[in-house]
N, C-alpha and C positions, 0 to 999 in steps of 0.2 A: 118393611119385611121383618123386622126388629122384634116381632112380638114375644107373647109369654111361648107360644106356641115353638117359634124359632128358636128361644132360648132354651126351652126345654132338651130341641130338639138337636143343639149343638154343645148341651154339653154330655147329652148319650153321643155323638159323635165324634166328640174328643175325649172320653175316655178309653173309647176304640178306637182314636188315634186315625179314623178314615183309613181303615186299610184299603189297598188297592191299587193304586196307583202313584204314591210319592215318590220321588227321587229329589234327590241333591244335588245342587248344579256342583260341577265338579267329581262327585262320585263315578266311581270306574260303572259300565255301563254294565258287564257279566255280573257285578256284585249283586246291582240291582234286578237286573231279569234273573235271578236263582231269587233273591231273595222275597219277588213279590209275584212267582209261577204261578200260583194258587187263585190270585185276584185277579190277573190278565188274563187274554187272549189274543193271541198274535193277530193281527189284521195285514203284516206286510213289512216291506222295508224296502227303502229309496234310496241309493247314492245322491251326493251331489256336490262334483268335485271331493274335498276333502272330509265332508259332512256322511253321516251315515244318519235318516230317518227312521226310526222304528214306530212303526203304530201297532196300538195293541187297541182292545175293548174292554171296557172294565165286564168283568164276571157280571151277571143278572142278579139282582138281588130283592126278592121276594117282598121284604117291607115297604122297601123304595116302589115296587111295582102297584100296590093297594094306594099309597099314599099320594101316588100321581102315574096312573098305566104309562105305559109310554117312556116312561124316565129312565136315559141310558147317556152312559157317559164314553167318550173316546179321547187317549193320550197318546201322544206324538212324542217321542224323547230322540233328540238327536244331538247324536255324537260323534266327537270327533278324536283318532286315537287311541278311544274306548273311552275318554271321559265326555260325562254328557254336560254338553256345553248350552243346551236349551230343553223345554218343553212346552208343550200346550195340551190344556185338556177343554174340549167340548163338551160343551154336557145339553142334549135335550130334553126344556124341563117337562116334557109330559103334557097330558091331558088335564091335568090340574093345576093352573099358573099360578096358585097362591103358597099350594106345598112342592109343587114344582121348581121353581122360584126360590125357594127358602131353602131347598137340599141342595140347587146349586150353588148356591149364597156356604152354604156349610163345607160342601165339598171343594170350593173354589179357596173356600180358606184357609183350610190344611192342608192343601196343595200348594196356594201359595206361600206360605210357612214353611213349609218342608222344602220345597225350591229353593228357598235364600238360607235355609238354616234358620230362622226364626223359631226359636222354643213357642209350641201353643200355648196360651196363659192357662193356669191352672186354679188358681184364683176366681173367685165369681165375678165383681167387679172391672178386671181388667178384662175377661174372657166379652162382660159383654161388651163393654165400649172398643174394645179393639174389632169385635165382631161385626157392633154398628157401625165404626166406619167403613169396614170392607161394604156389609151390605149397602149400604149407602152407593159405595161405587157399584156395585152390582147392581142397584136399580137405575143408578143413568145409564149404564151400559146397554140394560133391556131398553132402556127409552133412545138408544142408539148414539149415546156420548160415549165413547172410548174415555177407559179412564189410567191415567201412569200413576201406580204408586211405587213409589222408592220408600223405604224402611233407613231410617238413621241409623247408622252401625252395620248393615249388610250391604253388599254388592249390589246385588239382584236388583233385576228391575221386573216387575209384576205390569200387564197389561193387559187389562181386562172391557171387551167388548161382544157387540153380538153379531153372529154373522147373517147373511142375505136368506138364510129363513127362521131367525130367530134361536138359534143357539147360543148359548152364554159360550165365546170363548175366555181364557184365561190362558196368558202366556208366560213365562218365567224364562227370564235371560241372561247372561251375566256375557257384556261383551266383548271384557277381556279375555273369559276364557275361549271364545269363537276365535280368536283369532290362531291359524294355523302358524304354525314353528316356520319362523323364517329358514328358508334354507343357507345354506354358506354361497356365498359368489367367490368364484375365482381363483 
């Protein structure tokens, strides 16, 4: 998935930084739904127990629609307290599995990045080999390998798979922050 093509096309996507859908595991959850109103759409929200799910859609975006019809992305961010202690973004790659494919491979990255605090590389060099390994797991994922990346120096743990009709999911978790505030006994 790695080509000139991808390359090109992920470093016009990290100079715009994928807006849309990022958060930070740990960041308070109001900070984030003000800060990214523009690029979501509410889709709903789930208690559970102490958990609160939020789904939203990512906004339609016009180039993404020419380059593979079809191609829409949905994120899940839940939290707990207000801070958000998980997310996951699905993304379906469209009508065209090779640029299909490759925007999810792009969007998966700076989502995943941005979940663990990972600075994106800015650097040409590093942007691509850190790129080609995620892609890397993004295509065993389509070939139905779930893949764990953990990142040396960050918390987070990244899990990216595809689900039962072929959507790239990508999860971002950190499971220390999942756990709820023990209450006092007695």
């Amino acid at each position: 998935m790695a080509s000139v093509c991808a390359t090109a096309l992920l470093f016009v996507c990290l100079q715009a930084a994928c807006p849309g859908a990022q958060a930070k595991l740990g960041e308070d959850f109001a900070k984030y739904k003000a800060r990214t109103a523009k690029g979501l759409i509410a889709a709903g929200e789930r208690k559970n127990g102490d958990a609160t799910n939020y789904m939203f859609q990512l906004a339609p975006d016009e180039k993404q629609q020419l380059a593979s019809p079809g191609y829409a992305a949905g994120v899940t961010i839940t939290a707990v307290n207000g801070k958000i202690t998980g997310q996951s973004m699905a993304i379906r790659p469209g009508n065209n599995p090779i640029m299909g494919g490759t925007m999810a491979a792009i969007h998966g990255f700076a989502f995943a990045y941005e979940a663990i605090g990972k600075p994106l590389p800015t650097a040409k060099p590093q942007a691509e080999a850190q790129f080609k390994a995620f892609s890397d797991a993004v295509t065993q994922a389509f070939f139905g390998n779930a893949q764990n990346l953990k990142y040396p120096g960050f918390s987070g743990l990244i899990t990216i798979s595809r689900d039962g009709v072929g959507n790239l999911v990508v999860v971002a978790r950190n499971p220390t922050l999942a756990q709820p505030a023990k209450k006092p006994t007695g």
